[in-house]
C-alpha positions as CSV (number, residue, x, y, z in Angstrom):
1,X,5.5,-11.2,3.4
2,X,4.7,-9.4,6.6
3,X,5.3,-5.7,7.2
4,X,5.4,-3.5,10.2
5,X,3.8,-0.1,10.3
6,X,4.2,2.4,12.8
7,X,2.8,5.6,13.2
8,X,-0.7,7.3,14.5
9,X,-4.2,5.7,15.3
10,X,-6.2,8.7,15.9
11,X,-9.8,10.0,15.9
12,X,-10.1,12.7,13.0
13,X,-12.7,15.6,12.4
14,X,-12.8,16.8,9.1
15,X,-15.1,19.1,7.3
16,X,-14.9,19.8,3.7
17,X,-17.4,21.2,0.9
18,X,-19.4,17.8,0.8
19,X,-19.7,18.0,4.5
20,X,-19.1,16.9,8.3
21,X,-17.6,14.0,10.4
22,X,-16.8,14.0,13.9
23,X,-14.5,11.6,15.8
24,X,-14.2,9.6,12.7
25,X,-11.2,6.6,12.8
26,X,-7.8,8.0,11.5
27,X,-4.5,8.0,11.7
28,X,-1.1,7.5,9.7
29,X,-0.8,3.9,10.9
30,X,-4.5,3.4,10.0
31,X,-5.0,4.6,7.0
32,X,-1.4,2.7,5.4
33,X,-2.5,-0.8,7.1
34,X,-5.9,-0.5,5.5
35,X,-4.6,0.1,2.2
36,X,-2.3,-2.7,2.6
37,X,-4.6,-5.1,3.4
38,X,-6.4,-5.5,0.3
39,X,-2.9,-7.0,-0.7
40,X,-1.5,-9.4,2.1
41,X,-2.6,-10.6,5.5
42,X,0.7,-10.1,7.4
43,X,0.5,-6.2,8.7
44,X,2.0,-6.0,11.9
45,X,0.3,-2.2,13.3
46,X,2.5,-0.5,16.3
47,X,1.0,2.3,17.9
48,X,-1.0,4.1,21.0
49,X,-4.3,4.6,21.8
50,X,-6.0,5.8,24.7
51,X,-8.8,3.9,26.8
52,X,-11.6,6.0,25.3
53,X,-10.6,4.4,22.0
54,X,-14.0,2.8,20.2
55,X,-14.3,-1.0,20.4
56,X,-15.7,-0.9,17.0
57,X,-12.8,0.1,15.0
58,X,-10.5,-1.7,16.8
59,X,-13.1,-5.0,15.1
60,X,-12.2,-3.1,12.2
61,X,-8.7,-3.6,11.9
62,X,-9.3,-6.9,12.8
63,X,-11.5,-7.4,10.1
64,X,-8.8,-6.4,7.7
65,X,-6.4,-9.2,9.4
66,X,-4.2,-6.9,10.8
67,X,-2.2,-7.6,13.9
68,X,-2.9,-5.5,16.8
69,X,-0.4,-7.0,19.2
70,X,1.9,-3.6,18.9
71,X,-1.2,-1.6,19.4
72,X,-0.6,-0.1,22.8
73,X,-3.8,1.1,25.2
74,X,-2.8,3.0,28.1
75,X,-4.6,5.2,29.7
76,X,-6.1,9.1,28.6
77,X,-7.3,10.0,25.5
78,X,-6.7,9.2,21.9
79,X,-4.9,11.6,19.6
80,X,-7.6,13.8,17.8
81,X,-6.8,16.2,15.1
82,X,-9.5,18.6,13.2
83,X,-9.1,19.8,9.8
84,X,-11.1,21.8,7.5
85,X,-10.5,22.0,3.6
86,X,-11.5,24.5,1.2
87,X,-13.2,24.5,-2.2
88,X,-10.4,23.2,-4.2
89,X,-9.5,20.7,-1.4
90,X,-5.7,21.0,-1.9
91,X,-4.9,21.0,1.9
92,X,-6.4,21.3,5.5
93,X,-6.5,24.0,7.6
94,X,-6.1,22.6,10.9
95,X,-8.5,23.7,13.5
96,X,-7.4,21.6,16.4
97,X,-4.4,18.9,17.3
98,X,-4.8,17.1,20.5
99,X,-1.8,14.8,21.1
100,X,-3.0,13.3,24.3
101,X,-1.4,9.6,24.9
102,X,0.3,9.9,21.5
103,X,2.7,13.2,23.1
104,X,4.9,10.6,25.1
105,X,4.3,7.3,22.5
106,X,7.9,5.1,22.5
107,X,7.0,2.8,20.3
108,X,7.8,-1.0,21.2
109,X,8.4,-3.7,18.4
110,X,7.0,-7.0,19.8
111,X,9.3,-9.6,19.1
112,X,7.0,-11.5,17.0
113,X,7.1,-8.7,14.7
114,X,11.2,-7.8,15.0
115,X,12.1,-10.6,11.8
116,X,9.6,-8.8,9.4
117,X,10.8,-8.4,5.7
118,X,9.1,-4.2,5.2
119,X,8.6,-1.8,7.8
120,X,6.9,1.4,6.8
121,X,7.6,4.4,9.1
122,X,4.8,7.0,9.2
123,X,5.1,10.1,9.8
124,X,6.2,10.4,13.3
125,X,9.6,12.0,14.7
126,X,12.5,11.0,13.2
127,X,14.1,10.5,16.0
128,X,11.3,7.1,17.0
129,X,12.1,6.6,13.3
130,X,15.6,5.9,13.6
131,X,14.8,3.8,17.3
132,X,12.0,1.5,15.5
133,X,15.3,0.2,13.0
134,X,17.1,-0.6,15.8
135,X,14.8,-2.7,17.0
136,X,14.4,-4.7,14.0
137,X,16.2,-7.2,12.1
138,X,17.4,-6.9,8.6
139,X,14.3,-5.7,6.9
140,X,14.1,-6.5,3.2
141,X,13.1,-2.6,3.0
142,X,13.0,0.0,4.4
143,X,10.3,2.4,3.7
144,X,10.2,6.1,5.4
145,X,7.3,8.6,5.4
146,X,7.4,12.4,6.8
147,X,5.9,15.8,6.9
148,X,6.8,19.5,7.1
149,X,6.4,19.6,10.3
150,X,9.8,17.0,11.5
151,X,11.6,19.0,8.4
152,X,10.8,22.2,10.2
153,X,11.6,21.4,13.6
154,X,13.8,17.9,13.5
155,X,16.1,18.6,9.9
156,X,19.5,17.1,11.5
157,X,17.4,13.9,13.0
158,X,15.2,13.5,9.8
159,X,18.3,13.5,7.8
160,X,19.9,11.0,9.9
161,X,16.7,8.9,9.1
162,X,16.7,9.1,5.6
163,X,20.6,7.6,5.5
164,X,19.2,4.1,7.1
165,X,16.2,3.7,4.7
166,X,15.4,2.3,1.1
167,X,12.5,4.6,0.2
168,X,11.2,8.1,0.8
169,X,7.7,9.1,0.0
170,X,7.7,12.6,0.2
171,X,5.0,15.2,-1.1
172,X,6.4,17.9,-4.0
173,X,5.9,20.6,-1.6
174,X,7.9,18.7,1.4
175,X,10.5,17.9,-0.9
176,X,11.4,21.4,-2.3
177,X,11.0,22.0,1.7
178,X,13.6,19.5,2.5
179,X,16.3,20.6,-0.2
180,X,15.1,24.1,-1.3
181,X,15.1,23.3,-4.9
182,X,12.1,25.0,-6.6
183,X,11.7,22.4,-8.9
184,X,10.2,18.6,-8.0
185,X,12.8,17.1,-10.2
186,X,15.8,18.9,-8.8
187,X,14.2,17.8,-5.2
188,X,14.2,14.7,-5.8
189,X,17.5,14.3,-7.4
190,X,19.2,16.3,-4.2
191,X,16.7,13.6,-2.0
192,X,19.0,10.7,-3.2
193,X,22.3,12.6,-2.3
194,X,21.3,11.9,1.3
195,X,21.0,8.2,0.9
196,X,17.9,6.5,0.5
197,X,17.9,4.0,-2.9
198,X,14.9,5.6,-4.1
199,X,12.6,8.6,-3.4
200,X,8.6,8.8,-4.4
201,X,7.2,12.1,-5.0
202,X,3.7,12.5,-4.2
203,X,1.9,15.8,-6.0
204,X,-2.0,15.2,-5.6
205,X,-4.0,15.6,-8.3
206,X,-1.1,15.7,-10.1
207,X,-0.1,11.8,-9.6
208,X,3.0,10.4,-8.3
209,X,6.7,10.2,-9.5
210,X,9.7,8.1,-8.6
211,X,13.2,8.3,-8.7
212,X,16.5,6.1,-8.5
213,X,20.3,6.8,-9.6
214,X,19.1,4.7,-12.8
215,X,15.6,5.3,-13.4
216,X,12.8,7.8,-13.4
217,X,8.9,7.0,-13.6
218,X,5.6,9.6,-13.6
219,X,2.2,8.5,-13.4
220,X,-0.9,10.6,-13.3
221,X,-3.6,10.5,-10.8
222,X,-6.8,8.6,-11.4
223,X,-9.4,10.6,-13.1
224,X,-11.9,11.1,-10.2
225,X,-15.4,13.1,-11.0
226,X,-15.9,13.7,-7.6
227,X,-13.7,13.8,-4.1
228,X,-15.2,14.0,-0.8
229,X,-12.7,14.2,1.8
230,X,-8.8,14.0,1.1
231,X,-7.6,12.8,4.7
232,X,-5.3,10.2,4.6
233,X,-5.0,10.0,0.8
234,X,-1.3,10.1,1.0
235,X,-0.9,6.9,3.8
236,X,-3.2,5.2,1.9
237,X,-1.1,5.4,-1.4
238,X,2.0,4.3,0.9
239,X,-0.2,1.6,2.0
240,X,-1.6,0.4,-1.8
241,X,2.3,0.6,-2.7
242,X,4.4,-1.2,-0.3
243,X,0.8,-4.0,0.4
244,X,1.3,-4.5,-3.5
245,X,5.3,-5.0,-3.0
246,X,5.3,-7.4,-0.1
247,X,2.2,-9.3,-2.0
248,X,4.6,-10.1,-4.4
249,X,8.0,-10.5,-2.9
250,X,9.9,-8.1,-5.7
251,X,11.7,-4.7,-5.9
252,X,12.1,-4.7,-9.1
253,X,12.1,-1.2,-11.3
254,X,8.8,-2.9,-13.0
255,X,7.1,-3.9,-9.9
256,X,7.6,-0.7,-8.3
257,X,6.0,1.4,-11.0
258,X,2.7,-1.5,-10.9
259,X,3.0,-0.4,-7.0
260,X,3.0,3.0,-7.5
261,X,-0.4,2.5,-9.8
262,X,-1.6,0.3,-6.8
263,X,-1.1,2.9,-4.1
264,X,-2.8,5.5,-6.8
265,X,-5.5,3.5,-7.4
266,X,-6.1,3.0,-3.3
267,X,-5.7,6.6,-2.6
268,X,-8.6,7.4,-5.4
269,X,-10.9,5.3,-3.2
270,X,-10.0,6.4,-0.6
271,X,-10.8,10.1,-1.1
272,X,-14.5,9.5,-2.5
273,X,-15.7,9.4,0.7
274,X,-15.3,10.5,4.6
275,X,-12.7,8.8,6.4
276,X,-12.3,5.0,5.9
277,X,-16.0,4.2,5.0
278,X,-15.4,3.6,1.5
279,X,-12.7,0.8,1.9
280,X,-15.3,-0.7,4.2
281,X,-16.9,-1.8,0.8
282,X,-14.1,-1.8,-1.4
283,X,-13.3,-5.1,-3.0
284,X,-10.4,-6.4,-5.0
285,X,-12.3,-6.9,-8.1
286,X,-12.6,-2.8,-7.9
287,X,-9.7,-2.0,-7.3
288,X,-8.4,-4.4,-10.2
289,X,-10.8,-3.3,-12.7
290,X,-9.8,0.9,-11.7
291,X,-5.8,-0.4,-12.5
292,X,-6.3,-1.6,-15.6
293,X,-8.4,1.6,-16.3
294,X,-5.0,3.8,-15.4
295,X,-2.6,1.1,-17.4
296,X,-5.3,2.1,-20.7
297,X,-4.9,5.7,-19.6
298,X,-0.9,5.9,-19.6
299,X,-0.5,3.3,-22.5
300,X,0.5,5.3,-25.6
């Protein structure tokens, strides 16, 4: 089944303990349709870049089978962010956030992509959010990102958002941000008050949880001995989770906790190397072989 994604393409410079990249390809958008690829063909990307955007990872995406008829080039430069983290890799400081054609992006559903059963919003303002779902048709589900900055500065809109989706994937700290409930549990509970079916609780090294009016679900994160770079590790779970869902067709409570393992799984590639290089090699047969590695680690 296909899925939109909308969200940021951007060129990311990172440094972290292991080392250096500059101008490396990044974004929300990017990171979630690469994820999701490794699952189905039908990822439908809509976002802006600017015309000094490398021809190379635009082959790429393509690689991946993703559809880049919603990928919009106009003119100026591509959003750039710079991050640095520290020792224990827990966050980024961020040294730099260049907007550029991304300040003013609208995005535009095509209308090959308006009868799509998922649509994944990244992290953009809520306020795009909430005009992407008018422009398409009865989705199958709805599935909404965010970040502290839209809770900081948009609240009322990013509220409205939530009431019109299926899913939130939130991080622990973002969700005690959102309710102000000191504990992740309480957070999440309060989440579902304001109307989404379900909310997903991302918490690092500390794994994932989920949440519905009838269920509740924790797993751990995947043993790593070594991370490199941590950009993007949280699209990339979105992307592992709802690829895995549409693969398959089902929402059911048993399919959404193999997703959740999924998008685990996808974000502990993800982070053993810079950017996207390490899904450049990363085969299904790997990331198989690393899920039934967490299934022997949470079976009791």
């Amino acid at each position: 089944m296909s899925i939109v994604v909308v969200g940021s393409v951007a060129l990311d410079s990172v440094e972290t303990p292991s080392g250096k990249l500059d101008n490396a390809l990044g974004g929300s958008a990017t990171y979630f349709s690469i994820a999701a690829s490794f699952f189905t063909s039908g990822i439908k990307l809509v976002a802006v870049i600017g015309d000094d955007f490398p021809q190379e990872h635009i082959e790429f995406l393509c690689s991946k089978g993703i559809d880049l008829e919603g990928l919009e080039k106009v003119s100026g430069k591509t959003f750039r962010w710079s991050g640095r983290y520290g020792f224990n890799l827990s966050g980024a400081e961020t040294l730099s956030t260049e907007l550029n054609v991304f300040e003013n992006f609208s995005p535009k559903i095509p209308q090959s992509y308006k009868g799509s059963e998922y649509v994944f919003l990244a992290n953009i303002n809520p306020e795009l959010q909430l005009d992407v779902l008018r422009q398409v048709d009865g989705a199958k589900l709805v599935i909404c990102d965010t970040m502290n900055l839209w809770i900081n500065e948009r609240k009322r809109e990013l509220l409205e958002t939530i009431k019109h989706v299926n899913i939130l994937i939130i991080n622990d700290a973002e969700a005690r941000q959102l309710t102000g409930e000191a504990k992740v549990d309480m957070a999440a509970r309060r989440i579902l008050e304001y109307g989404p079916e379900r909310v997903v609780i991302k918490k690092g090294e500390h794994g994932a949880m989920t949440l519905s009016d009838k269920s509740y679900f924790s797993a751990p994160a995947y043993p790593l001995r070594s991370v490199l770079d941590p950009t993007g590790a949280g699209d990339t779970f979105a992307g592992g989770l709802v690829g895995y869902l549409a693969s398959t067709g089902e929402t059911s409570e048993l399919n959404i906790r193999k997703a959740i393992i999924y998008g685990t799984v996808l974000a502990s590639f993800n982070v053993e190397d810079f950017s996207l290089n390490r899904q450049r090699s990363l085969t299904r047969e790997e990331i198989e072989s690393r899920f039934c590695e967490m299934q022997a680690i949470t079976r009791f």
